[in-house]
C-alpha positions in Angstrom: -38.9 10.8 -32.7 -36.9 12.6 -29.9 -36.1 10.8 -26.8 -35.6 11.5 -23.0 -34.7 8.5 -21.4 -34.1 8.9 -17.7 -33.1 6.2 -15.2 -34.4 7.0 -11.1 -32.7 4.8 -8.6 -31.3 2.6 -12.3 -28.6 2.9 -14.8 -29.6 3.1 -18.4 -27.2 1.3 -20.1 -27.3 1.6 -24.0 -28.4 -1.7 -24.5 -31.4 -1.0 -22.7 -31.5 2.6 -24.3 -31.5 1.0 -28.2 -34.2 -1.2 -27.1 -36.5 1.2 -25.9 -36.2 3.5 -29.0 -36.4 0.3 -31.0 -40.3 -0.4 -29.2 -41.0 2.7 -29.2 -39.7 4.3 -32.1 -42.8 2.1 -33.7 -45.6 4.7 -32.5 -43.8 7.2 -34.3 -46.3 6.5 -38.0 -49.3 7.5 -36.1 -48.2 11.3 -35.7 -48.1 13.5 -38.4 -45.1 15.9 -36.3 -42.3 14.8 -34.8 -43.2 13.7 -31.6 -41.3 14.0 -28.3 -41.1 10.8 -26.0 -39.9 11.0 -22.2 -39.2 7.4 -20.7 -38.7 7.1 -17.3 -37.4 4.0 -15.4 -37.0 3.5 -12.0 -37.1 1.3 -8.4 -39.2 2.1 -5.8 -38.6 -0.4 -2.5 -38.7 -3.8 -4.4 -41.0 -2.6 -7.7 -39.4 -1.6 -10.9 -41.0 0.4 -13.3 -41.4 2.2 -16.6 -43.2 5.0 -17.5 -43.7 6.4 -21.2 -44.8 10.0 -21.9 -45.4 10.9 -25.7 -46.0 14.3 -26.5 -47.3 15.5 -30.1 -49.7 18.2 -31.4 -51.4 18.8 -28.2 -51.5 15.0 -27.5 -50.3 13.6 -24.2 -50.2 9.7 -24.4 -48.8 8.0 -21.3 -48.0 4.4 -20.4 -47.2 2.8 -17.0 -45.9 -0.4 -16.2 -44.9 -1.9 -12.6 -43.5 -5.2 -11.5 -42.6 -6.7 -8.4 -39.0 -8.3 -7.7 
């Protein structure tokens, strides 16, 4: 699986970078291709957030998570 991890308003440290591919590197047995996955995280006010974006065959699966400080 390919990854595009991008941090708004955070730094992505590699600690938090190998854990992400680690969760998410799971999905990757139900495509057949290689699929893409774009991971956003971000701060907005006092929320953080993650967003997951996996792109395969035409297939757009998308995630969102939010919690407040």
């Amino acid at each position: 699986m390919k990854f595009n991890i991008i941090g708004r308003k955070i730094t992505v440290n590699e600690k938090n970078s190998e854990y992400i591919k680690k969760k998410i590197g799971k999905l990757d047995k139900f495509f057949k291709q290689e699929p893409e996955a774009r991971i956003v995280i971000g701060t907005v006010k006092d929320k953080e957030y993650i967003e997951a974006t996996i792109y395969s065959e035409g297939i757009i699966v998308n995630s969102t998570s939010l919690r407040l400080l």
